[in-house]
PDB file of N, CA, C and O in Angstrom:
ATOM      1  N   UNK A   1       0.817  -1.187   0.000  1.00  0.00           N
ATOM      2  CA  UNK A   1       0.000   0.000   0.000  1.00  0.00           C
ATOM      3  C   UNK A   1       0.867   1.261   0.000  1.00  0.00           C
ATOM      4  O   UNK A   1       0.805   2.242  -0.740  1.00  0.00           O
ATOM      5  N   UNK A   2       1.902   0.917   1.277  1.00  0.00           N
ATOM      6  CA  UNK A   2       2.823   2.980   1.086  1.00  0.00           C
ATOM      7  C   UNK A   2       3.706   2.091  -0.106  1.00  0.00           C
ATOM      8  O   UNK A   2       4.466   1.511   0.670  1.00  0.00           O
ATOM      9  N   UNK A   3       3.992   1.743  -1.073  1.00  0.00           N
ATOM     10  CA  UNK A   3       4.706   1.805  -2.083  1.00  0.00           C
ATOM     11  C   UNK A   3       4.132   2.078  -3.247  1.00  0.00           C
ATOM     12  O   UNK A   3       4.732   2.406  -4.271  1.00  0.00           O
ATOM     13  N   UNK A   4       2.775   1.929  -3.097  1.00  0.00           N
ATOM     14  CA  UNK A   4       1.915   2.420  -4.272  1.00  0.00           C
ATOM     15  C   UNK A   4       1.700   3.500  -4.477  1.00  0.00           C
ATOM     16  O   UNK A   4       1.958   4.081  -5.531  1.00  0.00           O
ATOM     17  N   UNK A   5       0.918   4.218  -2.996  1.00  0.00           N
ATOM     18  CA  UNK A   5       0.804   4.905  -2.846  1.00  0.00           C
ATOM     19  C   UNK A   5       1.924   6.114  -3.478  1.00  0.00           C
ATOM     20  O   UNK A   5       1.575   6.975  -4.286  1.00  0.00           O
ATOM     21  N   UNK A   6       3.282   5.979  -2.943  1.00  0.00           N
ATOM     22  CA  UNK A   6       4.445   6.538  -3.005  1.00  0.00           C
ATOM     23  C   UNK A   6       4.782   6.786  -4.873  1.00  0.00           C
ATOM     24  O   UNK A   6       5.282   7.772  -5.415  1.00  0.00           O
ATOM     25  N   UNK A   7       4.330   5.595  -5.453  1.00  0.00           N
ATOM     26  CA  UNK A   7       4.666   5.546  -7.001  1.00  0.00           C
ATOM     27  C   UNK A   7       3.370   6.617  -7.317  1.00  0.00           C
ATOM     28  O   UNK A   7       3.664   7.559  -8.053  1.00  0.00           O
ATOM     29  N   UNK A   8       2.163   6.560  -6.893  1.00  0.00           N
ATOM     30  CA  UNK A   8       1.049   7.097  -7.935  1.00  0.00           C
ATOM     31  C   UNK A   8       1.296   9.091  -7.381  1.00  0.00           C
ATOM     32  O   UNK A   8       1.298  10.058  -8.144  1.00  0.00           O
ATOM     33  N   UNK A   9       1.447   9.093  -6.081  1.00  0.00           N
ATOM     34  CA  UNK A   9       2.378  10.444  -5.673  1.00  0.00           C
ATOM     35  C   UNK A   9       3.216  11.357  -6.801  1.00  0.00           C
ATOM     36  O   UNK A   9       2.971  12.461  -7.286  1.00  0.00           O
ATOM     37  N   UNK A  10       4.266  10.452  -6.995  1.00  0.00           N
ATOM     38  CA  UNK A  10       5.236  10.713  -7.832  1.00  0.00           C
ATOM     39  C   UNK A  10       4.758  10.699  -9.399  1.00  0.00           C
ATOM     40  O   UNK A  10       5.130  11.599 -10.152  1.00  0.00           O
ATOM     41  N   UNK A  11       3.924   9.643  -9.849  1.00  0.00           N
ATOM     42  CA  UNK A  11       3.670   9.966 -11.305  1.00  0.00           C
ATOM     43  C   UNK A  11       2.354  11.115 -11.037  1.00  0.00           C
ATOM     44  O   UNK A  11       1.783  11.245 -12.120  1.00  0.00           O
ATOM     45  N   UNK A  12       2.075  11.478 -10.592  1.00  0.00           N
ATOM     46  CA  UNK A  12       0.941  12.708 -10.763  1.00  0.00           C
ATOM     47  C   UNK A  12       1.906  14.044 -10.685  1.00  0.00           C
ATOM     48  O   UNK A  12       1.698  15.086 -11.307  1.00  0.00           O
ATOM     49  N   UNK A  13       3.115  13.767  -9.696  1.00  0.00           N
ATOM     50  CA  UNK A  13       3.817  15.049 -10.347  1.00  0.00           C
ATOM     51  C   UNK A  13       5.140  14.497 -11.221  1.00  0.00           C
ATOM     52  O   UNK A  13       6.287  14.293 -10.825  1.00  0.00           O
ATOM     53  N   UNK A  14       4.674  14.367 -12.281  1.00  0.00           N
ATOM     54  CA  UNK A  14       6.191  13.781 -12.801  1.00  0.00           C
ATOM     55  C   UNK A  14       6.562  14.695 -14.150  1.00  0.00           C
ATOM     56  O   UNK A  14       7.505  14.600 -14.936  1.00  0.00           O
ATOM     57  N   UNK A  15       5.385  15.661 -14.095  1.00  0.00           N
ATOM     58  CA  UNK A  15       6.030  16.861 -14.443  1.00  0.00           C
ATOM     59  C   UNK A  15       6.556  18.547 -13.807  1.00  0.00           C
ATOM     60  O   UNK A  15       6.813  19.576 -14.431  1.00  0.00           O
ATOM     61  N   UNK A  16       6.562  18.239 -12.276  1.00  0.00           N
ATOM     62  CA  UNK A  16       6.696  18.858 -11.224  1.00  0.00           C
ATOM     63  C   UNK A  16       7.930  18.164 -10.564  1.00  0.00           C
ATOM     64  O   UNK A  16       7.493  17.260  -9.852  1.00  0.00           O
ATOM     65  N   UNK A  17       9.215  18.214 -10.513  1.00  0.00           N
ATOM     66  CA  UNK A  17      10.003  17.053  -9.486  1.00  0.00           C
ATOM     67  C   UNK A  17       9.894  18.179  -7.954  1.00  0.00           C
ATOM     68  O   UNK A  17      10.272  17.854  -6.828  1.00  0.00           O
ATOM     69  N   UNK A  18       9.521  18.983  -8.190  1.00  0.00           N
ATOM     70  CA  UNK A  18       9.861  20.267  -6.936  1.00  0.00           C
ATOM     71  C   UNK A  18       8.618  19.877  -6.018  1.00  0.00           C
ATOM     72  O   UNK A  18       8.728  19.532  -4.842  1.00  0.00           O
ATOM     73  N   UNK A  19       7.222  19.997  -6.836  1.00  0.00           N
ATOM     74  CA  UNK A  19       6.341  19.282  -6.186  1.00  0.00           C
ATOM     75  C   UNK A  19       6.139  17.832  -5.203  1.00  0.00           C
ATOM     76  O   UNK A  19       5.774  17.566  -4.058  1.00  0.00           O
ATOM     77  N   UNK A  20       6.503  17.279  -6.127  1.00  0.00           N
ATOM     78  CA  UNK A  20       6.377  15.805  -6.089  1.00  0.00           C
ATOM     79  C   UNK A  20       7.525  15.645  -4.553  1.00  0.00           C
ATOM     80  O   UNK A  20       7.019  15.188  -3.529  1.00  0.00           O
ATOM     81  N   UNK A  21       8.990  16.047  -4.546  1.00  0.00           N
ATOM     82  CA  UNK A  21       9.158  15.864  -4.154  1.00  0.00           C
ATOM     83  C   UNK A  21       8.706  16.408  -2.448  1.00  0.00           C
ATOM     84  O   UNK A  21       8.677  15.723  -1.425  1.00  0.00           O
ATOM     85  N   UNK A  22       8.388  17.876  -2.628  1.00  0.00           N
ATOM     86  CA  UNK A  22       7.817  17.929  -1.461  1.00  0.00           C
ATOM     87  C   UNK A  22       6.286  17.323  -0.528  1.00  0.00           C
ATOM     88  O   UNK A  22       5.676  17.711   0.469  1.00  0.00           O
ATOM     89  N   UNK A  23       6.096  15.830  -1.820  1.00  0.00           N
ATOM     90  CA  UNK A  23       5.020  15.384  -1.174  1.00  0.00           C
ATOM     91  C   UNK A  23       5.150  14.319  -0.695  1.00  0.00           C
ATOM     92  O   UNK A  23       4.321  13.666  -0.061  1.00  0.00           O
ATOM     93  N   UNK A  24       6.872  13.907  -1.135  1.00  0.00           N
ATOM     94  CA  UNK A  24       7.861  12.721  -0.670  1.00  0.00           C
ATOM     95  C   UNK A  24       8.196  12.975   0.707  1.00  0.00           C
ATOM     96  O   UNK A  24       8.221  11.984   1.437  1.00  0.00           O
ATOM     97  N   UNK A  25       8.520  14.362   1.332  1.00  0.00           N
ATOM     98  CA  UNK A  25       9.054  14.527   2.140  1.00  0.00           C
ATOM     99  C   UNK A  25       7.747  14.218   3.640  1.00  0.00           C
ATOM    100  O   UNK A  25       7.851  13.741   4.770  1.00  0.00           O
ATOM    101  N   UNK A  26       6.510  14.852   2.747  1.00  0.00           N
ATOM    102  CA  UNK A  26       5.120  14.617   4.018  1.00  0.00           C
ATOM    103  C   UNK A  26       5.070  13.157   3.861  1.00  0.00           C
ATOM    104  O   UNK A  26       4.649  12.599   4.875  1.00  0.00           O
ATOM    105  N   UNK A  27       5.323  12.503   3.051  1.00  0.00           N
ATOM    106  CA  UNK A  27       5.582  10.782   2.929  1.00  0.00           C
ATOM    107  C   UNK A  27       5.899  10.268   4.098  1.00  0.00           C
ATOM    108  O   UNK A  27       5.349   9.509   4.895  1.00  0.00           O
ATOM    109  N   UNK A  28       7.229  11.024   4.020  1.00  0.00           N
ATOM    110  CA  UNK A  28       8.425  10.181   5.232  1.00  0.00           C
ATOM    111  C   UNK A  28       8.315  10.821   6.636  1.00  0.00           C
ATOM    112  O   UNK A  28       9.086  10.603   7.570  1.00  0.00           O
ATOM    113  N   UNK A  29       7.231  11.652   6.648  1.00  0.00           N
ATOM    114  CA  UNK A  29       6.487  11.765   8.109  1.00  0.00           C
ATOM    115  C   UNK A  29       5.746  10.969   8.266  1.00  0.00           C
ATOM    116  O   UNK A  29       5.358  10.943   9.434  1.00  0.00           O
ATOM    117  N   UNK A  30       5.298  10.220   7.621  1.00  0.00           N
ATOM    118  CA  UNK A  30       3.834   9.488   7.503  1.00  0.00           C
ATOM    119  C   UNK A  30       4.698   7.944   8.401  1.00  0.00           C
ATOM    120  O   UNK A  30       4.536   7.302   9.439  1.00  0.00           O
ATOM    121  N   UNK A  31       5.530   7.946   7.340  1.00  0.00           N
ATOM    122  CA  UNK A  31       6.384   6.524   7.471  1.00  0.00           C
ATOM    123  C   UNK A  31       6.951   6.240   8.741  1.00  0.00           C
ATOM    124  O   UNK A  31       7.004   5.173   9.353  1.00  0.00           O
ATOM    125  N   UNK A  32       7.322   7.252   9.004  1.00  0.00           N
ATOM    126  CA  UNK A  32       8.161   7.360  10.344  1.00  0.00           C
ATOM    127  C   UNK A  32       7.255   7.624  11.548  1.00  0.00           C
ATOM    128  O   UNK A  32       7.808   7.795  12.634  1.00  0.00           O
ATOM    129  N   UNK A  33       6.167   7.667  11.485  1.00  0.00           N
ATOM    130  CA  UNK A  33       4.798   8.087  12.398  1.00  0.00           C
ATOM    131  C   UNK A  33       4.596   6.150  12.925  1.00  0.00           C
ATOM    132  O   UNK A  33       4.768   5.411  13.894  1.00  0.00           O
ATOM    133  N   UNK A  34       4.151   6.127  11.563  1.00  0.00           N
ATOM    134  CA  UNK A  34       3.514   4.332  11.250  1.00  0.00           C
ATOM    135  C   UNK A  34       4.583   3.708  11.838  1.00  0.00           C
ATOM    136  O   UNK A  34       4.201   2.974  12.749  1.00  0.00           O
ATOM    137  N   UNK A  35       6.125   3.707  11.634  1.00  0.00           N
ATOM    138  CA  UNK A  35       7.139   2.886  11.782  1.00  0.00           C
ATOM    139  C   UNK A  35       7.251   2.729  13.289  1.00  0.00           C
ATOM    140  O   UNK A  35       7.291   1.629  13.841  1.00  0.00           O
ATOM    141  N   UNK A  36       7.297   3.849  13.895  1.00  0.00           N
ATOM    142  CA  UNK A  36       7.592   4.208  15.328  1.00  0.00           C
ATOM    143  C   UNK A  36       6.618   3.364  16.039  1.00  0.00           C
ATOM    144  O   UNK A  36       6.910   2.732  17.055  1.00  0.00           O
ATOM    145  N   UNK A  37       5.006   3.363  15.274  1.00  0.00           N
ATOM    146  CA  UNK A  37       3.908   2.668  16.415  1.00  0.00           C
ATOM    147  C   UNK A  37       4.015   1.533  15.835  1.00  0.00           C
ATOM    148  O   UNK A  37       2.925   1.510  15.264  1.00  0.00           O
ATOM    149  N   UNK A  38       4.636   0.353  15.492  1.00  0.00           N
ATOM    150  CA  UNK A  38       4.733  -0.829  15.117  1.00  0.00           C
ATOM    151  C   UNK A  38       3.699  -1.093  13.714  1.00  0.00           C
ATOM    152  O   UNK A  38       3.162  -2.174  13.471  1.00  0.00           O
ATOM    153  N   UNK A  39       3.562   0.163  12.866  1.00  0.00           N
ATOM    154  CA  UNK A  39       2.737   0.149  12.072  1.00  0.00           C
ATOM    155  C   UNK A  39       3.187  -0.342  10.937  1.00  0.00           C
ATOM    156  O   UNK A  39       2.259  -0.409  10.130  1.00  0.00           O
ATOM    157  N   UNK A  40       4.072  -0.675  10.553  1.00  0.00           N
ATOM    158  CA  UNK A  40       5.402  -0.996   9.408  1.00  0.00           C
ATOM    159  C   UNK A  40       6.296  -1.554   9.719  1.00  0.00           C
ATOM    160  O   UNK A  40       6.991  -1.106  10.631  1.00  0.00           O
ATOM    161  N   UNK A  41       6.587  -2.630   9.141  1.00  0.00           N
ATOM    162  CA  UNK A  41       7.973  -3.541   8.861  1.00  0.00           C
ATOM    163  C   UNK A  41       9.042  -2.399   8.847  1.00  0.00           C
ATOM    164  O   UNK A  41       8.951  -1.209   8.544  1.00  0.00           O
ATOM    165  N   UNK A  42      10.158  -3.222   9.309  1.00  0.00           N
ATOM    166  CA  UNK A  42      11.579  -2.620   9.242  1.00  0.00           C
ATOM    167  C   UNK A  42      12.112  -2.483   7.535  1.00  0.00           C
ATOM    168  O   UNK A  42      12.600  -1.576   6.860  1.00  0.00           O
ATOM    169  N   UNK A  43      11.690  -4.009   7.271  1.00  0.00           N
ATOM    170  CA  UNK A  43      12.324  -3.845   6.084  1.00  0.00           C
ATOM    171  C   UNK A  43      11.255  -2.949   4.473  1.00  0.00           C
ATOM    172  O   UNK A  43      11.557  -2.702   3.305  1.00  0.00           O
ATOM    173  N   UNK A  44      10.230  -2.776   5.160  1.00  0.00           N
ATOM    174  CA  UNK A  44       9.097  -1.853   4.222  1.00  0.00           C
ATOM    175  C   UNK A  44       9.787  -0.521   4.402  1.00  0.00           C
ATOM    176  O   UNK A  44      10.180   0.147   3.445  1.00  0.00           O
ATOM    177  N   UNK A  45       9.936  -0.116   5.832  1.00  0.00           N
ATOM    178  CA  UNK A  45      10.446   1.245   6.429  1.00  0.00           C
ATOM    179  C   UNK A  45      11.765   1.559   5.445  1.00  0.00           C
ATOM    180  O   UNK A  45      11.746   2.530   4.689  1.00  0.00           O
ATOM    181  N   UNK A  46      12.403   1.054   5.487  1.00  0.00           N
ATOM    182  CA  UNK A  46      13.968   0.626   4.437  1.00  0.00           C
ATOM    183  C   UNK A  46      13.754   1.120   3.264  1.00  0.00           C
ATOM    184  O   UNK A  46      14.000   2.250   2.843  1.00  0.00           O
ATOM    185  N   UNK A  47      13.322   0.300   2.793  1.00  0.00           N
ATOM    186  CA  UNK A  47      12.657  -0.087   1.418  1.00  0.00           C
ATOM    187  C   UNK A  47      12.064   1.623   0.986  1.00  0.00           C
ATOM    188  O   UNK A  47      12.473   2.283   0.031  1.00  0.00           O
ATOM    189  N   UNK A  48      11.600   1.810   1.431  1.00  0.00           N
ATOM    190  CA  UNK A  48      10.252   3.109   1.059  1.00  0.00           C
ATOM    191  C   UNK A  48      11.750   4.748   1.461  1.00  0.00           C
ATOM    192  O   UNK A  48      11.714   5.780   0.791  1.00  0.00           O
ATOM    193  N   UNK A  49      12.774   4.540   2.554  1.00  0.00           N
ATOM    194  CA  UNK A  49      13.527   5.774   2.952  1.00  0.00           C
ATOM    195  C   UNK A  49      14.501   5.421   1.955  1.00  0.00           C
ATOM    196  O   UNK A  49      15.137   6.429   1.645  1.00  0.00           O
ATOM    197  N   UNK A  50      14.972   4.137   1.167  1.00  0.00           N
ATOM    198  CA  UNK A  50      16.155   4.034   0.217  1.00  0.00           C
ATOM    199  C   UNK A  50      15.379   5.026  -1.013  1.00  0.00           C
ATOM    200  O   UNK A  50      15.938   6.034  -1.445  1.00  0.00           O
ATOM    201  N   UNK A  51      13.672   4.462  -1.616  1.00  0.00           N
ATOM    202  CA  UNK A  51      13.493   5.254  -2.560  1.00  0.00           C
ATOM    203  C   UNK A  51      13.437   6.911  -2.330  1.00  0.00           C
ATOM    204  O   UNK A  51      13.800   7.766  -3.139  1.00  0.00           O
ATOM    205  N   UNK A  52      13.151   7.016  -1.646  1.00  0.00           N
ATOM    206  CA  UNK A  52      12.732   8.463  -1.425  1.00  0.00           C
ATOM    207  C   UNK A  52      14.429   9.219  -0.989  1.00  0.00           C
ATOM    208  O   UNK A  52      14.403  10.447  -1.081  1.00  0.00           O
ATOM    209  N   UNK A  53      15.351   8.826  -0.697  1.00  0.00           N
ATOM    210  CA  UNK A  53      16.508   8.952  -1.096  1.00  0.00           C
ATOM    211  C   UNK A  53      16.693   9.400  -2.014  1.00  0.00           C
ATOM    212  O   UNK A  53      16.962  10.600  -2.066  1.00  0.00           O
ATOM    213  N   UNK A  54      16.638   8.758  -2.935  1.00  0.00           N
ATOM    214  CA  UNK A  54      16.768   8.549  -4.567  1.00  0.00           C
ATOM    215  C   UNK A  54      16.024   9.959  -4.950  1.00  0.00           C
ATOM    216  O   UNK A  54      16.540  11.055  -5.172  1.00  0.00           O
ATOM    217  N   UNK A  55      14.646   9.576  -4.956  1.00  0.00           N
ATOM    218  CA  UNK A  55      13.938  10.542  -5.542  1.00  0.00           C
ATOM    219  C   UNK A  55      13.659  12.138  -4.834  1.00  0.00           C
ATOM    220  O   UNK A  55      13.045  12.981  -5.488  1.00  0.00           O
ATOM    221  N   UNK A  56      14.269  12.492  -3.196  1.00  0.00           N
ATOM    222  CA  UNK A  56      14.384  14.098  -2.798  1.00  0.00           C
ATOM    223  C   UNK A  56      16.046  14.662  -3.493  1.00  0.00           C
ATOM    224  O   UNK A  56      16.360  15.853  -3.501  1.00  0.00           O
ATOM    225  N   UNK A  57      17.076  13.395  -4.106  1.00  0.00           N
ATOM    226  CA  UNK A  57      17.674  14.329  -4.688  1.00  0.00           C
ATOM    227  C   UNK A  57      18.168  13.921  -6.288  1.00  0.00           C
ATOM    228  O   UNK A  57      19.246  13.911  -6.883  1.00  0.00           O
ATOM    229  N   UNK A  58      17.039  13.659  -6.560  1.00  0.00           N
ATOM    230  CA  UNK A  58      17.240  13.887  -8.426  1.00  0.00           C
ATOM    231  C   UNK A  58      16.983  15.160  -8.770  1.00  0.00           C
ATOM    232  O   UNK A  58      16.290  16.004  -8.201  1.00  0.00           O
ATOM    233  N   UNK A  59      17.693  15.217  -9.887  1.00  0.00           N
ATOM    234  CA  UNK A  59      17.665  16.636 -10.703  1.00  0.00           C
ATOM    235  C   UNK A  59      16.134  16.046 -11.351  1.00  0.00           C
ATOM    236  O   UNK A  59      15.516  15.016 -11.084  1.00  0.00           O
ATOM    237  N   UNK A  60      15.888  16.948 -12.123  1.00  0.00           N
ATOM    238  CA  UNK A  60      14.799  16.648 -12.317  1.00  0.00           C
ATOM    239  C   UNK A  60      14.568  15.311 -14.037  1.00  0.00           C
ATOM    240  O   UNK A  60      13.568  14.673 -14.365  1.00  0.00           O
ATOM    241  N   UNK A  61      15.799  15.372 -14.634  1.00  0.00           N
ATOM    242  CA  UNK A  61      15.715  14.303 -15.234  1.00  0.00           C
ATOM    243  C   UNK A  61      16.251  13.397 -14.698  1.00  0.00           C
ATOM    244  O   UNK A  61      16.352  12.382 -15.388  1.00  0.00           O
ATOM    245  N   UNK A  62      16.747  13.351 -13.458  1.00  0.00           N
ATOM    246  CA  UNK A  62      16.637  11.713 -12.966  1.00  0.00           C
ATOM    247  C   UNK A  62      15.507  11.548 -12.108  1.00  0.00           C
ATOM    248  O   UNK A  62      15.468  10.479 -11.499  1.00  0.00           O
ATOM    249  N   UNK A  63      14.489  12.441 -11.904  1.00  0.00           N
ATOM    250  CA  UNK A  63      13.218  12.303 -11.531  1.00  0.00           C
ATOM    251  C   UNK A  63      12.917  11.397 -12.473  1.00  0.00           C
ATOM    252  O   UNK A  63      13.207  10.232 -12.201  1.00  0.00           O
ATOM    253  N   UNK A  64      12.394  11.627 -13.547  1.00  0.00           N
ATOM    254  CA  UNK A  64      11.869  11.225 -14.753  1.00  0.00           C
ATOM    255  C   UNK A  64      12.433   9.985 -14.972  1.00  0.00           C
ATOM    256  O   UNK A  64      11.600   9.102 -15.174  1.00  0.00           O
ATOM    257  N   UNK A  65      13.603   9.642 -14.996  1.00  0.00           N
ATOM    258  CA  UNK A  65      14.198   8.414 -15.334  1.00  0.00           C
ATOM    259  C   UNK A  65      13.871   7.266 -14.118  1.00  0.00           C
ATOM    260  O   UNK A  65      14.077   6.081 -14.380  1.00  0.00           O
ATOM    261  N   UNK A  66      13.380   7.642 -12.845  1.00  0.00           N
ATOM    262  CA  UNK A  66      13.235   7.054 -11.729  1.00  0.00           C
ATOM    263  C   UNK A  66      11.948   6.750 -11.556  1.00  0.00           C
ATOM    264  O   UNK A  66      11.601   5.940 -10.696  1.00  0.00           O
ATOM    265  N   UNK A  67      11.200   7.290 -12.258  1.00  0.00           N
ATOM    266  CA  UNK A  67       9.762   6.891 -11.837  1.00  0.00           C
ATOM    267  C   UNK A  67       9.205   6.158 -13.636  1.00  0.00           C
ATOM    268  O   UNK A  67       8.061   5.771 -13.876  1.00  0.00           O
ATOM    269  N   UNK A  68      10.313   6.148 -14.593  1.00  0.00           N
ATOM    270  CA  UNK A  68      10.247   5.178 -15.145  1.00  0.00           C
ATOM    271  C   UNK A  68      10.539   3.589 -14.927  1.00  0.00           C
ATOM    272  O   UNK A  68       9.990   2.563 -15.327  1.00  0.00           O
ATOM    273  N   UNK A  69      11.491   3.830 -14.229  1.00  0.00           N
ATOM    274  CA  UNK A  69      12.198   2.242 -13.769  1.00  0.00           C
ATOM    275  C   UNK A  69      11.488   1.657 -13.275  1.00  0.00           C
ATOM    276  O   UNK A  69      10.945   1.983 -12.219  1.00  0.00           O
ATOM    277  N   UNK A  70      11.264   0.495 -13.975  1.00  0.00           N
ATOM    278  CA  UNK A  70      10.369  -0.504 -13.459  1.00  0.00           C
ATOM    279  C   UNK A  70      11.101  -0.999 -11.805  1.00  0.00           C
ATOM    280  O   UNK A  70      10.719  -0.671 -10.682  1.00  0.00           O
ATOM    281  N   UNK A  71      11.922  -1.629 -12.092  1.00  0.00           N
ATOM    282  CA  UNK A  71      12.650  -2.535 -10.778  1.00  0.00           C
ATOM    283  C   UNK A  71      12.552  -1.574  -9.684  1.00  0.00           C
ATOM    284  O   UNK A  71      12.371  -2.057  -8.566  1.00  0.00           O
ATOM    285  N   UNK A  72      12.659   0.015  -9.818  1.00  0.00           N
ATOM    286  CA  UNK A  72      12.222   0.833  -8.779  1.00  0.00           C
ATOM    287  C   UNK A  72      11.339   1.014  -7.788  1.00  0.00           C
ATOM    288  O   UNK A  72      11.503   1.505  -6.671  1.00  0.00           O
ATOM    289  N   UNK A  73      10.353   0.554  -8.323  1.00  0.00           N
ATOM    290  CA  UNK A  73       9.377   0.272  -8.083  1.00  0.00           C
ATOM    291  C   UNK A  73       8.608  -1.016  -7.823  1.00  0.00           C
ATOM    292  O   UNK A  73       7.434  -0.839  -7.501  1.00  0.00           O
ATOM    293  N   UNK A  74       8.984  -2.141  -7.890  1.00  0.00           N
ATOM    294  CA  UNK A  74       8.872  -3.949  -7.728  1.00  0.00           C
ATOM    295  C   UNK A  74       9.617  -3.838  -6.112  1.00  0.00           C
ATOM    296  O   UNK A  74      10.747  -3.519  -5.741  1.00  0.00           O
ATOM    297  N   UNK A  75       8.253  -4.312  -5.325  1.00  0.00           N
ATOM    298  CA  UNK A  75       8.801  -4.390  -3.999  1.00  0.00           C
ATOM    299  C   UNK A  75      10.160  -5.513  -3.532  1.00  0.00           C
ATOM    300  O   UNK A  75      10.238  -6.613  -4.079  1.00  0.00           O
ATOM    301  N   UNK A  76      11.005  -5.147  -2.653  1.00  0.00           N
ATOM    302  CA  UNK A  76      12.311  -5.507  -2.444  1.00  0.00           C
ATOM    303  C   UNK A  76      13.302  -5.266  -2.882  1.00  0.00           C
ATOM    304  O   UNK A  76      14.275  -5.999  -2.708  1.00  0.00           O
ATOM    305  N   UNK A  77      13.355  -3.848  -3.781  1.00  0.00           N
ATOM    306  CA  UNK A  77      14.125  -3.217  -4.251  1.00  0.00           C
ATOM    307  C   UNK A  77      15.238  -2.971  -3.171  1.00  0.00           C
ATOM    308  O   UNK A  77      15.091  -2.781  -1.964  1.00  0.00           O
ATOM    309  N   UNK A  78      16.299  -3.019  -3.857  1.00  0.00           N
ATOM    310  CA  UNK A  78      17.433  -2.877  -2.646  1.00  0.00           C
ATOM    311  C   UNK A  78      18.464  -1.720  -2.924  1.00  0.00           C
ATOM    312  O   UNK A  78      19.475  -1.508  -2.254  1.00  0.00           O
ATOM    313  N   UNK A  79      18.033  -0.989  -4.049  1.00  0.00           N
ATOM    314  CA  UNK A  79      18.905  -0.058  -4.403  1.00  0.00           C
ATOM    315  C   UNK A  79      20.114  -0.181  -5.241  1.00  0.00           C
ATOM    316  O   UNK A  79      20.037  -1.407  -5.312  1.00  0.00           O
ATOM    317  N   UNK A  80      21.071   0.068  -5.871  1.00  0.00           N
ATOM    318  CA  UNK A  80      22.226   0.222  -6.698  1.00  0.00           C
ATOM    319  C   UNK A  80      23.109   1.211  -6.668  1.00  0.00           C
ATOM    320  O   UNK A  80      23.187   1.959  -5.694  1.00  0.00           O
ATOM    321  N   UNK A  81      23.949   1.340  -7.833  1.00  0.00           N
ATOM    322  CA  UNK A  81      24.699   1.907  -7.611  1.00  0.00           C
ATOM    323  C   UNK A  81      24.120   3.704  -7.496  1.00  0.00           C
ATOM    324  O   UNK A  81      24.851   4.687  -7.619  1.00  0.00           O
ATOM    325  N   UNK A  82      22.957   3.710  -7.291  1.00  0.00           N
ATOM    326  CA  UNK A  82      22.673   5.147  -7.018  1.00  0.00           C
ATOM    327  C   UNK A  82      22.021   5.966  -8.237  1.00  0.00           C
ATOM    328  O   UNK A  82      21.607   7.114  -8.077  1.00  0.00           O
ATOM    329  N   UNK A  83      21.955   5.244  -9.552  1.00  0.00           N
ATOM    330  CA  UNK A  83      21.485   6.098 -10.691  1.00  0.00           C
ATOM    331  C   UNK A  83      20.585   4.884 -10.877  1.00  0.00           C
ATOM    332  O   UNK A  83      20.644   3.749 -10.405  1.00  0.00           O
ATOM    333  N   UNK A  84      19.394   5.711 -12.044  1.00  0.00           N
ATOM    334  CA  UNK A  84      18.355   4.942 -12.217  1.00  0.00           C
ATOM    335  C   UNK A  84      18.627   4.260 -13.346  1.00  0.00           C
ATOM    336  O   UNK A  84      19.400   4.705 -14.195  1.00  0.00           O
ATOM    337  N   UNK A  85      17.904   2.914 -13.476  1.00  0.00           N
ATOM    338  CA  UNK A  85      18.538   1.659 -14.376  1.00  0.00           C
ATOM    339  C   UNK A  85      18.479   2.356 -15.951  1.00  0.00           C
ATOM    340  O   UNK A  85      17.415   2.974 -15.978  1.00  0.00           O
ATOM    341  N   UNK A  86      19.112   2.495 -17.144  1.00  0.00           N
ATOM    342  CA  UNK A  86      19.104   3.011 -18.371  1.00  0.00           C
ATOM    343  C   UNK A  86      18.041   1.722 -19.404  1.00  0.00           C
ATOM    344  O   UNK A  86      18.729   0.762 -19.751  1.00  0.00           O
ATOM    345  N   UNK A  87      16.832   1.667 -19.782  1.00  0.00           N
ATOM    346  CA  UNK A  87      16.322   1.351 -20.595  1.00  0.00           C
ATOM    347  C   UNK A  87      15.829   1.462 -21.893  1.00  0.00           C
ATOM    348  O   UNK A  87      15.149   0.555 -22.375  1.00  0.00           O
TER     349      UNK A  87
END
């Protein structure tokens, strides 16, 4: 659910990265609210602060390239070398 959530966020501003991302950031209040009251897995909690990593500091075409990536988005993503996969 917060990973969906988190993807459909991001493609509604995915011509905004300034937006979008400041709706990443009320995200990871959300996350960290839920996480704290046993509301979320450790490894969901992970999972959801690695992307949003990613996506509060893309320029704005690696916005775009990030919310293309499929594997970005396929839960258990574990992250890479830090740029989004080239397809």
């Amino acid at each position: 659910m917060w990973l969906i959530e988190l993807q459909e966020i991001c493609e509604k501003e995915y011509q905004n990265p300034a937006a979008g991302q400041a709706l990443v950031r009320e995200m990871q209040i959300e996350w960290n609210e839920a996480h704290s009251r046993g509301e979320m897995s450790d490894e969901l909690f992970q999972g959801l602060d690695r992307r949003a990593f990613r996506l509060l500091r893309a320029t704005p075409e690696e916005w775009l390239r990030w919310l293309d990536d499929i594997e970005f988005w396929k839960p258990g993503w574990r992250g890479d070398d830090g740029t989004p996969n080239a397809e």
